[in-house]
MARDRENNU-401027 format. One record per atom (N, C-alpha, C): x, y, z; residue in one letter. Coordinates in steps of 0.05 Angstrom, whole numbers, padded with zeros to 5 digits, always signed. Each point is the difference from the previous one (the first is absolute). Layout:
% residues N
XYZA
...
END
This chain:
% residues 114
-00080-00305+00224X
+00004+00022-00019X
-00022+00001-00021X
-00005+00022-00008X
-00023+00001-00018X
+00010-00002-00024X
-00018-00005-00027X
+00008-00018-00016X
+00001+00027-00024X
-00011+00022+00004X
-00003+00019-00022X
+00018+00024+00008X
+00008+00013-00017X
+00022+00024+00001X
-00013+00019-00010X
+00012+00020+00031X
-00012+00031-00002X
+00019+00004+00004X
-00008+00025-00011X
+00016+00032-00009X
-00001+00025+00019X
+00021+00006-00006X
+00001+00033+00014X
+00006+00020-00020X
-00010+00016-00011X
+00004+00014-00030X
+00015+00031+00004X
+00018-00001+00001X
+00015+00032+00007X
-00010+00016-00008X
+00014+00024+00006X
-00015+00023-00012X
-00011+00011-00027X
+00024-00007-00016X
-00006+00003-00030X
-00023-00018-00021X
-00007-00023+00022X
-00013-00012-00018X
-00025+00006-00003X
-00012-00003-00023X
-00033+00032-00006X
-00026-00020+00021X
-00009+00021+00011X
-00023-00017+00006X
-00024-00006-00012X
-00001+00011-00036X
-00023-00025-00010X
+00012-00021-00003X
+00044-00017+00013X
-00003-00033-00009X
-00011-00005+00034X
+00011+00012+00021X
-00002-00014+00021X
-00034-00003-00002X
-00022+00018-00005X
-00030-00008+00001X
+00001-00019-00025X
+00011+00001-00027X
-00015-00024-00016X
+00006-00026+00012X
+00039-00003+00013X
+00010-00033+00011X
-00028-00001+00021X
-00003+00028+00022X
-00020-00015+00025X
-00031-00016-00024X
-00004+00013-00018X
-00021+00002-00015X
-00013-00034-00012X
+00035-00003-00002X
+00007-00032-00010X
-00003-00022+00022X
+00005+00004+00022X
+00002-00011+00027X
+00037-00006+00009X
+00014+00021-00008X
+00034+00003+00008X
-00008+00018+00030X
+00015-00017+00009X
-00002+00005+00040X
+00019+00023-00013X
-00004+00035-00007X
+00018+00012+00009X
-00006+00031+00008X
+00017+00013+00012X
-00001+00028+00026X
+00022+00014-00021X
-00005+00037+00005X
+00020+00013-00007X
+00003+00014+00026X
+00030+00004-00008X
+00010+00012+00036X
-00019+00027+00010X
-00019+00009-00020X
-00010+00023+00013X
-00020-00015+00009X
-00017-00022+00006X
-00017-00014+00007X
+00014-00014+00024X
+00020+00001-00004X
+00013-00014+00028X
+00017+00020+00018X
-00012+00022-00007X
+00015+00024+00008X
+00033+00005+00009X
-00002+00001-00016X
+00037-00012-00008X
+00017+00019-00026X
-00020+00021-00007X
+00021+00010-00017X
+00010+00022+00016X
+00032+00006-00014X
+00012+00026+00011X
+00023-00029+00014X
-00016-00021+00013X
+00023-00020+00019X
+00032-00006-00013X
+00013-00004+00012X
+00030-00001-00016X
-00009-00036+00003X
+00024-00007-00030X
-00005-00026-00012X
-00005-00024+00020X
+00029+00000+00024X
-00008-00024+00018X
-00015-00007+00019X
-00013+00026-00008X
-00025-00004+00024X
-00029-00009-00014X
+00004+00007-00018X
-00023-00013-00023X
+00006-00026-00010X
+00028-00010-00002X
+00011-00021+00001X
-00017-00023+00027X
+00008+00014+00021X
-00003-00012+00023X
-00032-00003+00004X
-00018+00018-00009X
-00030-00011-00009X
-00010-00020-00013X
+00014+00003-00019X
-00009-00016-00016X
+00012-00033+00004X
+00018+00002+00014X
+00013-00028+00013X
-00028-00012+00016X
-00012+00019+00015X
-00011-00001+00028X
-00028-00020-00014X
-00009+00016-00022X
-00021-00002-00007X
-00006-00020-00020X
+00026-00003-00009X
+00001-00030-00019X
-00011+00016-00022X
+00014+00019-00015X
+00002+00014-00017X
+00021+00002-00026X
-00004-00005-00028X
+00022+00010-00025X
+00003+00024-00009X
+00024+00010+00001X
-00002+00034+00001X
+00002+00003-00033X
-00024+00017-00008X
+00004+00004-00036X
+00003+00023+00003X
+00029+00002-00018X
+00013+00032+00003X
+00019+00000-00023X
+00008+00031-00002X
+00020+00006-00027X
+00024+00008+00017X
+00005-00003+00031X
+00012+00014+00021X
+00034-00012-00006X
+00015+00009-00007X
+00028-00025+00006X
+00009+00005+00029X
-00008+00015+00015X
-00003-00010+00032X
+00006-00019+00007X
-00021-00010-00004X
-00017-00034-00003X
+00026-00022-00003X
+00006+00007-00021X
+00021-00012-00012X
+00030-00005+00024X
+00001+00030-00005X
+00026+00001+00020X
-00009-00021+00038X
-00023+00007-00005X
+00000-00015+00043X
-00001-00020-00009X
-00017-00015-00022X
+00011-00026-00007X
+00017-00013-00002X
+00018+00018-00010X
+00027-00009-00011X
+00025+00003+00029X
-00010+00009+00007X
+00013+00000+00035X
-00007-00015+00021X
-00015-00019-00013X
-00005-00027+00023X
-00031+00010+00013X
-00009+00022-00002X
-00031+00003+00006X
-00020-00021-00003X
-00016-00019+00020X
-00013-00018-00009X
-00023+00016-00010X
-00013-00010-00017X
-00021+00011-00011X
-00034-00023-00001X
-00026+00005-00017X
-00018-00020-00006X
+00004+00002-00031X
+00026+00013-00013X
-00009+00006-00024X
-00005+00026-00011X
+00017-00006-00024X
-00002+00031-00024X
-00001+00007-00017X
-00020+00013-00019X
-00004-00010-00021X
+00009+00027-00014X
+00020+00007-00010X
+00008+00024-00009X
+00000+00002-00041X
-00017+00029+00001X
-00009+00000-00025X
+00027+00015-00012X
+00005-00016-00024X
+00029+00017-00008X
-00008+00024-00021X
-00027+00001-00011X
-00009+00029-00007X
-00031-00007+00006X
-00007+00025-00008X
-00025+00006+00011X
-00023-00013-00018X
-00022-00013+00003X
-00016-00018-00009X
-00026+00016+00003X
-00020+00002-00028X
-00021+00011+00006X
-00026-00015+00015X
-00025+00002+00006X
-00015-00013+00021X
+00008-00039-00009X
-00018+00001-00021X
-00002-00029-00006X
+00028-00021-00008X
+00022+00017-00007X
+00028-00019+00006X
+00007+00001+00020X
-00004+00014+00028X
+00002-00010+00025X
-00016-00024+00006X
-00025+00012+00002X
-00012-00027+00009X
+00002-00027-00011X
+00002+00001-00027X
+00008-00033-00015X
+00032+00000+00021X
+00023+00015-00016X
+00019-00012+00027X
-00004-00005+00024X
-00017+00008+00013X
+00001-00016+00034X
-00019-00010+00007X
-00019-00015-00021X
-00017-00015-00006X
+00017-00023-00003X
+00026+00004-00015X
+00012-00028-00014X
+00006-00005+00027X
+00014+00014+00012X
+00014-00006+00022X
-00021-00016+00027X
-00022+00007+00005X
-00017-00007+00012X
-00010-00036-00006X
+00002+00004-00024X
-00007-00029-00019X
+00030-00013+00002X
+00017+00007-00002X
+00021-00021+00004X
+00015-00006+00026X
+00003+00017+00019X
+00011+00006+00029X
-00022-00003+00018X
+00010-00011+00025X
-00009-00005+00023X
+00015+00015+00014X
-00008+00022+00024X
+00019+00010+00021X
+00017-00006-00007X
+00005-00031+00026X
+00021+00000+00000X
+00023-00007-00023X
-00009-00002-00018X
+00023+00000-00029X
+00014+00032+00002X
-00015+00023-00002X
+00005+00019-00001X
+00019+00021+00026X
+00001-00016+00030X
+00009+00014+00012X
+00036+00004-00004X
+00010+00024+00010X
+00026-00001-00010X
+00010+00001-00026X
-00026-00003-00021X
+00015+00010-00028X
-00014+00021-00014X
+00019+00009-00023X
-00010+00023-00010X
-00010-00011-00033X
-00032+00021-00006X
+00000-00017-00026X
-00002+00029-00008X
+00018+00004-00025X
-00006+00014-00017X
-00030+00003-00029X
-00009+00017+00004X
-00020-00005-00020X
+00009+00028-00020X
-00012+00003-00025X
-00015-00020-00011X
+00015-00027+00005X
-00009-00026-00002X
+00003-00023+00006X
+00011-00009-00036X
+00024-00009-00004X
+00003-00011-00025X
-00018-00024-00006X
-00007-00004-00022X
-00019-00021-00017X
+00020-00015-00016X
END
């Protein structure tokens, strides 16, 4: 297993964070780069499993297949919307503190309490 955690960045999330995180060196794709938007949730689910992927989304989707026994790599669900540079410090932290596999199967809410 590889030792660094990538992302899959849903739809809503802006793409000047997904270019500044790639900018930083964050392994991460937005579903229109993975040609994946418009896809219904568990099938983007099921990508991102494939690909050893953390889905960053505002989606409660997400939430719900989770919560129904859906195995996942991981979710990092923003509970409001964060402008460029408080995304990236949050999943920077997360990057700096988590390994994959710490992260598969759970959900982290960000912002991240301090």
């Amino acid at each position: 297993m590889q030792n660094e955690i990538r992302f899959l960045a849903d739809e809503h999330i802006d793409l000047p964070a997904i270019k500044s995180l790639r900018a930083r060196g964050t392994d991460i794709i937005s579903l229109k780069e993975a040609n994946l938007r418009g896809f219904p949730d568990d099938e983007i689910l099921l990508f991102a499993n494939k690909e050893n992927r953390v889905i960053v989304t505002r989606d409660k989707d997400f939430l719900r297949l989770a919560s129904s026994g859906t195995r996942h790599k991981g979710i990092i669900f923003l509970t409001k919307s964060l402008d460029t540079s408080n995304l990236i410090r949050e999943l920077e932290k997360i990057t700096i503190l988590y390994k994959p596999q710490d992260v598969e199967n759970s959900i982290f809410y960000i912002p991240l309490k301090q």
